[in-house]
N, C-alpha and C positions, 0 to 999 in steps of 0.2 A: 504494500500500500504506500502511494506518495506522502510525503509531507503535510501537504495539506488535507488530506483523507483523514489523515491522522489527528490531524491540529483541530478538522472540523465535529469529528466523535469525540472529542477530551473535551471541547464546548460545549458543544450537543449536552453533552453527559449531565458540564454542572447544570448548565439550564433545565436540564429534564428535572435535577436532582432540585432547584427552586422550585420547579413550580408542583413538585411534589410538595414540598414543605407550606404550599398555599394551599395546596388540596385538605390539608390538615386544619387547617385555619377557615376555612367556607361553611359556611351553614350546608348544610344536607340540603341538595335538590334546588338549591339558589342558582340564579343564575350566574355568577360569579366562581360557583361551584364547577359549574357546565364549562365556560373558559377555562380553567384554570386545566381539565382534565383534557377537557379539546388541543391544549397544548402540550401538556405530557403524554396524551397519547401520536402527538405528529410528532415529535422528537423522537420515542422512544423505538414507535412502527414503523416511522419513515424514512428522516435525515439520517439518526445512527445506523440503520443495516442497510440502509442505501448508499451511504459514502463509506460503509464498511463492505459491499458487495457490488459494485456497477456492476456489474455482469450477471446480478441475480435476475430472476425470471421479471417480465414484466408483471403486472398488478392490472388489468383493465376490469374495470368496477362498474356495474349495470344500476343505476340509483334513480329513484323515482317514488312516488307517490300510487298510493292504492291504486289497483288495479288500471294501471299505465300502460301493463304488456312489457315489462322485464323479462320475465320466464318463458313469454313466448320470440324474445331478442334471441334468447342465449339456445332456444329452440333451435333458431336458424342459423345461429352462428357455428352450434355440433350437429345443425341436419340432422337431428333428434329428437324424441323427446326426452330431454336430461333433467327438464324442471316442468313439475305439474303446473300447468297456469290454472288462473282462476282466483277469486279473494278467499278458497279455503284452500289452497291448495297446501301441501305439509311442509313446504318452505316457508311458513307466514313467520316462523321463530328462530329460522334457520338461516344460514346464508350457504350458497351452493357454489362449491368449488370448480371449475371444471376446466382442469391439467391434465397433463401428462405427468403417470406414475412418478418420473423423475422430478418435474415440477411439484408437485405434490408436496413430495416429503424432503425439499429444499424447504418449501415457503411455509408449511408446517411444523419442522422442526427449527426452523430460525426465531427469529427479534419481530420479527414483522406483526405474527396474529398473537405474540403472547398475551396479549391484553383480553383477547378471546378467550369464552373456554373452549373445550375442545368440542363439546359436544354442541357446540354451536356451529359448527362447519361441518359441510356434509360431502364430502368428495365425491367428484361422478368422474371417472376417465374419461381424458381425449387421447387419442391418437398419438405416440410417440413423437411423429411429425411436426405437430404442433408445437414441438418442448419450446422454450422460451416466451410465450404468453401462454396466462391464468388469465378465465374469466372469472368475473364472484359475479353470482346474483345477491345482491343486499337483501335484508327484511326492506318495508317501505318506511319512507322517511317521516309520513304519517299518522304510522301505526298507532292504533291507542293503547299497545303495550308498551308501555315506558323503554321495555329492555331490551325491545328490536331497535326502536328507534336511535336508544344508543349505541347497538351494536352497527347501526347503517352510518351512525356519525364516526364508528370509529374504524371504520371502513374508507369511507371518506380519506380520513387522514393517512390512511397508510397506502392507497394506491398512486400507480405512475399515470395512469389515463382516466378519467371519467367517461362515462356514458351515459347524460340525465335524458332518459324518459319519461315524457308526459306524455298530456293531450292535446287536442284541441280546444276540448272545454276548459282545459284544466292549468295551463301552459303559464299563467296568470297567476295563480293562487301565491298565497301569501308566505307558506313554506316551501315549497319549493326554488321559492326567489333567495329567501332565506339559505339555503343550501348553496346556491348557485354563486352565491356572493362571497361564503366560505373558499369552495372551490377558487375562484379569484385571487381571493388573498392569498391562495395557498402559491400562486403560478401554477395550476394544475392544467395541463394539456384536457381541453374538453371536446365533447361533441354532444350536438343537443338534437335527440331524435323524436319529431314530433309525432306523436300516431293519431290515428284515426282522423287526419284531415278531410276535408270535405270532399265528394267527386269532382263537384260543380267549379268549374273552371275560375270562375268570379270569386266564388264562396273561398276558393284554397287560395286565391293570390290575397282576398281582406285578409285568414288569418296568417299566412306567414308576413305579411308584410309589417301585420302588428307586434307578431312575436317577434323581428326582427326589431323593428322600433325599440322595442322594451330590452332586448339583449343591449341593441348599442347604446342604450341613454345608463346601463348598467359598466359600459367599459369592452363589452364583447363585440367582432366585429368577424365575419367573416372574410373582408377583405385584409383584414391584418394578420391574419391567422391564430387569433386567441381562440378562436373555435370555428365547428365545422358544424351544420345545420341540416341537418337531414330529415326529410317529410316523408310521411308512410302516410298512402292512403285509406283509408277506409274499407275494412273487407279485403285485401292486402292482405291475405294467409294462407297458411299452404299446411290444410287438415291433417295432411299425411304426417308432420311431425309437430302437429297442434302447433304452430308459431308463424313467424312473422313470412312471406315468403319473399323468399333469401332476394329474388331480384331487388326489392326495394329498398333493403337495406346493403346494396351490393356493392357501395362505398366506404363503406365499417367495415365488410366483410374482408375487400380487398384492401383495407390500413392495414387490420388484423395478418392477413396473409403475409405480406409485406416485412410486419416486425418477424412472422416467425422466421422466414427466411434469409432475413438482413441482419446480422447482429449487429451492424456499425447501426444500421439504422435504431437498434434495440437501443444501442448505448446511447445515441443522440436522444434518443426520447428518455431515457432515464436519468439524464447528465440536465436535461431541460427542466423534467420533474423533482431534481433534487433542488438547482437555480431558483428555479419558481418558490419551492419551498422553504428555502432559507431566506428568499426576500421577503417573502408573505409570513415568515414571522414577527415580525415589525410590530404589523399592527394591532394581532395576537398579544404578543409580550407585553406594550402599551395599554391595550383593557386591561389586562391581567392587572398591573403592575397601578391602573387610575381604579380598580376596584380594590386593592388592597390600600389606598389613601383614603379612597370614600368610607371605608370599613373601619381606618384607625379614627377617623371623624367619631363614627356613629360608636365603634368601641369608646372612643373617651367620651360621649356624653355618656353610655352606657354604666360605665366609671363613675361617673360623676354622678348621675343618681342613686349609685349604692353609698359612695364616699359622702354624699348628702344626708341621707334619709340615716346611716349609724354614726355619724359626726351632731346631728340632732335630737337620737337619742341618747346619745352617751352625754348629753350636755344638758339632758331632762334628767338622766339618773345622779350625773352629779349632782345636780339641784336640789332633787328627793335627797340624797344622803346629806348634803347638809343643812335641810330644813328641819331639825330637831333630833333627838335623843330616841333609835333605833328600836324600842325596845314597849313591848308588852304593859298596859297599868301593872298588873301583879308583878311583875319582873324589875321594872322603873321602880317599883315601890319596895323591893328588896334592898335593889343599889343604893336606896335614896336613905333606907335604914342605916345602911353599913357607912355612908358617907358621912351623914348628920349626926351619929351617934356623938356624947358628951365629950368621949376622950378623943375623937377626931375633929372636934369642933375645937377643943382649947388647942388641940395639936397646931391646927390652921391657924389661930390667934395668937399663939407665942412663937410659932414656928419652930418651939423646941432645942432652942438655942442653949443648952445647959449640958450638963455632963453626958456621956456616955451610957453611964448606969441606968441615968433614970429615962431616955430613949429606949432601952430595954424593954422598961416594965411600961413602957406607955399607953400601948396596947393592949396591956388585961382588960379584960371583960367586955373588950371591942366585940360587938357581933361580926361573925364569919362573915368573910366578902362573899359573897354568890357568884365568884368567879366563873366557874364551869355551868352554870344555869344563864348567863348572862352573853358568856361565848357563843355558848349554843343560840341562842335568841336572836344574838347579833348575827350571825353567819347565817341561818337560815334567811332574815329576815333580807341581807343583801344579795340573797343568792335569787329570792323569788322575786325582789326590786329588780332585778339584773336580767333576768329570765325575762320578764315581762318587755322591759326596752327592745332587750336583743329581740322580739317574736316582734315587737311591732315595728323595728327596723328590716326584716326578713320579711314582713309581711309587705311593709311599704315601697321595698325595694320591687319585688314579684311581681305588686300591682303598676307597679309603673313601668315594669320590661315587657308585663301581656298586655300593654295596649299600644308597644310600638312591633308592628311587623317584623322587622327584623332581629328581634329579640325574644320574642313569644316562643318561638321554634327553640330558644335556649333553656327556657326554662319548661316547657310543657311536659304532662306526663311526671314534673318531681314536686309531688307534694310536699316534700321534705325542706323546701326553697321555701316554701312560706309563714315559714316559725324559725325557730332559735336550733340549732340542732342537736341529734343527741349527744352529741360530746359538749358540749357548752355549759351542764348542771354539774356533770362532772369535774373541769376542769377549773370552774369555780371554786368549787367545795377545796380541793385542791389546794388553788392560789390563794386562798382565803387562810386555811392554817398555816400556808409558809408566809404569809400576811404577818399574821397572829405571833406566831414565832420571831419574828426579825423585830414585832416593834418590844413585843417581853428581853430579847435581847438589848435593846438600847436603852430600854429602863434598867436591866441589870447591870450595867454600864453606868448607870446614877446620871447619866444627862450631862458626866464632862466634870464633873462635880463630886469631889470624896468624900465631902459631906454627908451628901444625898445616899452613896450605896449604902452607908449603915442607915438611914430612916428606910431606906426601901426594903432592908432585910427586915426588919421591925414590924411592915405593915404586912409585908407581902409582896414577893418580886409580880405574881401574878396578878393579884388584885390591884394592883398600881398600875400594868403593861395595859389590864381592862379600863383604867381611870383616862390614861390614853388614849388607847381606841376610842371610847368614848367622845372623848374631847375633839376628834377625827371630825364628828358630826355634829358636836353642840359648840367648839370651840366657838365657830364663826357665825352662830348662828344669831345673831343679833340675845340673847338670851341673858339678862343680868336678874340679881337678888331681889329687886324690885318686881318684878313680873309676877304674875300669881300663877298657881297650878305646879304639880308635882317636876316635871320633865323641867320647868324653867328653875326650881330650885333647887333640883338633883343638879343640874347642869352648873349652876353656879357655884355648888358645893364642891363638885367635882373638879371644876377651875382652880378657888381656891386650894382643895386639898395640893394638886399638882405645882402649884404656884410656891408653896409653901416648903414642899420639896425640892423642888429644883429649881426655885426663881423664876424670874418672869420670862427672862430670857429664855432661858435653856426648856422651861416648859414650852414654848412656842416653837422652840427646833427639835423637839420631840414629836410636837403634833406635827410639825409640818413635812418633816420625813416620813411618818408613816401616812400621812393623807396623800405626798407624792408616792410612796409606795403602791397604795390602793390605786392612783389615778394609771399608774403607769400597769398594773396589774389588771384592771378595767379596757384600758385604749389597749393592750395589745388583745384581750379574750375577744373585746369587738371586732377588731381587725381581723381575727383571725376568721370571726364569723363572717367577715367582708368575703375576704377571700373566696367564700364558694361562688360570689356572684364574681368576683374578680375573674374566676380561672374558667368562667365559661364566655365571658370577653375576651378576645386576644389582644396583650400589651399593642397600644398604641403605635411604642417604637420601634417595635418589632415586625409591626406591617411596613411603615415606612421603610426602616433598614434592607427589607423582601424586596420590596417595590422598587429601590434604588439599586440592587444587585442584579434586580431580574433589567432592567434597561442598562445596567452597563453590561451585562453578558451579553443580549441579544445585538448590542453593537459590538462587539467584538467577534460575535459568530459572524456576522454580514460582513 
């Protein structure tokens, strides 16, 4: 193989390998989807085993729309009957091969139909003679089986010659044009075989003169040689082998003839077909490449309404945490025992500033802190606060991706996208006691202050780490001794007691490291619930970075 054969499959290759990595990123069944695969399958089935093979058989592809007379073409092309005609005939799912043994099992064992399954092509022998042209009869381009129709587009891209059959009535239609336009871009060698034209002398010059009109205002011309134009009449068949009869297609016939016996001629048509085919990547690559921009658009608003709706409630649930004192009447009114009691009340008024010994005993007959009654309280109580946010950020997120189109298809079918998920109570529960742990750490630490670690041994390292917590949620909460009601003069008590231990300061950088503790232990559990809407968005600049490699490869292959 030349240099440039070579140069041109290591190209080929990565670009196949791009626009695979798009196919990953398309919504199922988008159109975007359909591009993306239209181009890794012309690379894959056409430019690589074609600049890896000139010399491989021809590819002539019979493509058309229901009941066109494909089957009764390829009729007359093997002087047989090779393919049932008719709109049931048992090719409607099938595509029909018809080679020479040795063509055969080249073009089915090569690069070319891998993308086929096997049992989708159905071999019928021609004649040894013939070797060097394969005809394919396609499914129709039509078809209202989704999986013909992509087996006829991927047909399309992997052959050297087209051959679009229509009608008369039909020569018009909307898909078909659509096909025809593909072809084009591809520089695919065409020939457009009208059937069933009228008898009537008048009647056949209106339609081809119109279907001529309509090819050249599309780029095709039969004087410049982008394609050949061939008219079958009406009733034009020949019983004997159900098809088309052979006189009237007698210029296809003898192209056909022509390649098998010409190899130079084979190679110029395949050397033409490769040409065409690397230039009519362009504008292939370019869709591709403005639908992965259009997509990093609608992925980052997509972004942006999840990063909205949990940045909104995380900023509700802070709010609820620090609008009061966490905690149950009976539960508040334990703490509020243990806080107010006589010997923690003078504790707090003299601050205890006196010997050793009598810090000791300053604590008899203190009631028991309800440490582990109070934990418990608290944790639940931010786990169900937390739960509830994360479900109606998941909820708000869901409702605003099913009423955009291109997002609905993301999330359909996962109930589980519109609440909190089930790792979420879990991993709470979790962050909440290594929470709990780290701030009873920094109180066993005295706040910076050696004072402090002996009053805190005296009252309680645990009962002090909860006077903390606490103060997490009542610190800020606008709440002084004046206010009435149990929560505003627990709250105050609890200040005090703290204030008294560790000064004003250093009580403020207690609370304020475990409340940054909580926040940051909060914003990453949301994030992480973000995340499930994040990973069915494809990063922003990860389409871009696609989009940018797939236009400088596809200039580098031309």
């Amino acid at each position: 193989m030349d240099p440039v054969g070579t140069d041109l499959i290591e190209r080929s290759e990565r670009l196949a390998d791009l626009a695979q990595q798009r196919l990953g990123l398309a919504p199922t069944n988008s159109p975007a989807r359909e591009r993306a695969r239209q181009l890794r399958d012309h690379l894959e089935g056409f430019v690589r085993p074609r600049a890896a093979d000139i010399e491989a058989p021809l590819i002539v592809l019979l493509l058309g729309p229901t009941g066109a007379g494909k089957s009764s073409l390829l009729n007359a092309i093997a002087g047989a009957e090779v393919s049932k005609a008719g709109v049931l005939r048992p090719t409607t799912r099938e595509a029909v091969l018809y080679a020479s043994e040795s063509d055969a099992k080249h073009i089915l064992s090569g690069d070319r139909l891998r993308l086929i399954a096997g049992d989708r092509i159905i071999h019928v022998p021609a004649p040894e003679s013939s070797s060097g042209v394969a005809v394919i009869d396609a499914p129709d381009i039509d078809s209202v089986e989704r999986d013909n129709r992509e087996l006829a587009d991927v047909l399309l891209e992997v052959s050297d010659l087209c051959v679009f059959v229509t009608t008369a009535t039909r020569y018009a239609d909307l898909v078909p044009w659509q096909v025809l336009r593909r072809a084009q871009e591809r520089g695919l060698p065409l020939v457009v075989l009208l059937n069933r034209v009228p008898g009537d002398a008048r009647d056949r010059d209106v339609v081809l003169a119109d279907a001529r009109r309509l090819l050249s205002e599309a780029g095709m011309n039969e004087a410049d040689e982008t394609l050949d134009l061939i008219a079958v009449t009406e009733g034009d068949v020949d019983a004997r082998v159900n098809g088309l009869a052979r006189e009237t297609v007698r210029p296809l016939l003898d192209r056909i003839a022509q390649l098998t016996t010409e190899s130079e001629e084979r190679r110029s048509v395949a050397m033409d077909a490769l040409a065409g085919a690397v230039r009519g990547l362009a504008p292939l690559v370019h869709a591709v490449a403005d639908d992965l921009e259009h997509e990093a658009i609608d992925a980052e608003a997509l972004r942006r309404i999840a990063e909205t709706a949990y940045a909104d409630e995380l900023t509700k649930l802070s709010h609820d945490l620090r609008g009061g004192v966490l905690l149950r009447a009976e539960v508040l009114r334990r703490w509020h025992d243990f806080v107010g009691a006589d010997q923690v009340t003078r504790f707090i008024s003299s601050g205890l500033g006196r010997l050793r010994g009598l810090l000791l005993t300053a604590f008899r007959g203190t009631p028991t802190a309800p440490v582990s009654i109070v934990e418990e309280e608290m944790a639940s109580t931010l786990e169900a606060l937390a739960l509830r946010h994360a479900t109606e950020a998941a909820r708000r997120t869901a409702s605003a991706w099913s009423e955009r189109s291109d997002a609905a298809v993301l999330i359909d079918g996962d109930a589980a996208l519109w609440s909190a998920s089930d790792r979420f109570a879990p991993a709470i529960r979790e962050g909440l006691a290594t929470w709990m742990r780290a701030t009873i750490d920094d109180v066993r630490a005295g706040g910076g202050r050696k004072r402090a670690v002996a009053q805190v041994a005296a009252l309680g390292v645990n009962a002090v780490g909860v006077a903390v917590m606490l103060g997490v949620f009542a610190h800020t909460a606008g709440l002084t001794g004046a206010e009435l009601g149990i929560a505003a003069g627990t709250a105050y008590l609890n200040q005090k007691l703290l204030e008294a231990l560790f000064g004003e300061r250093a009580m403020e950088q207690l609370i304020e490291q475990a409340r940054s503790r909580l926040d940051a232990l909060l914003t990453s559990l949301f994030a992480a619930e973000r995340e499930r809407f994040d990973a069915l968005a494809p990063r922003p600049a990860a389409l871009h970075e696609l989009a940018v490699k797939l236009r400088a490869s596809v200039s580098e292959l031309r």
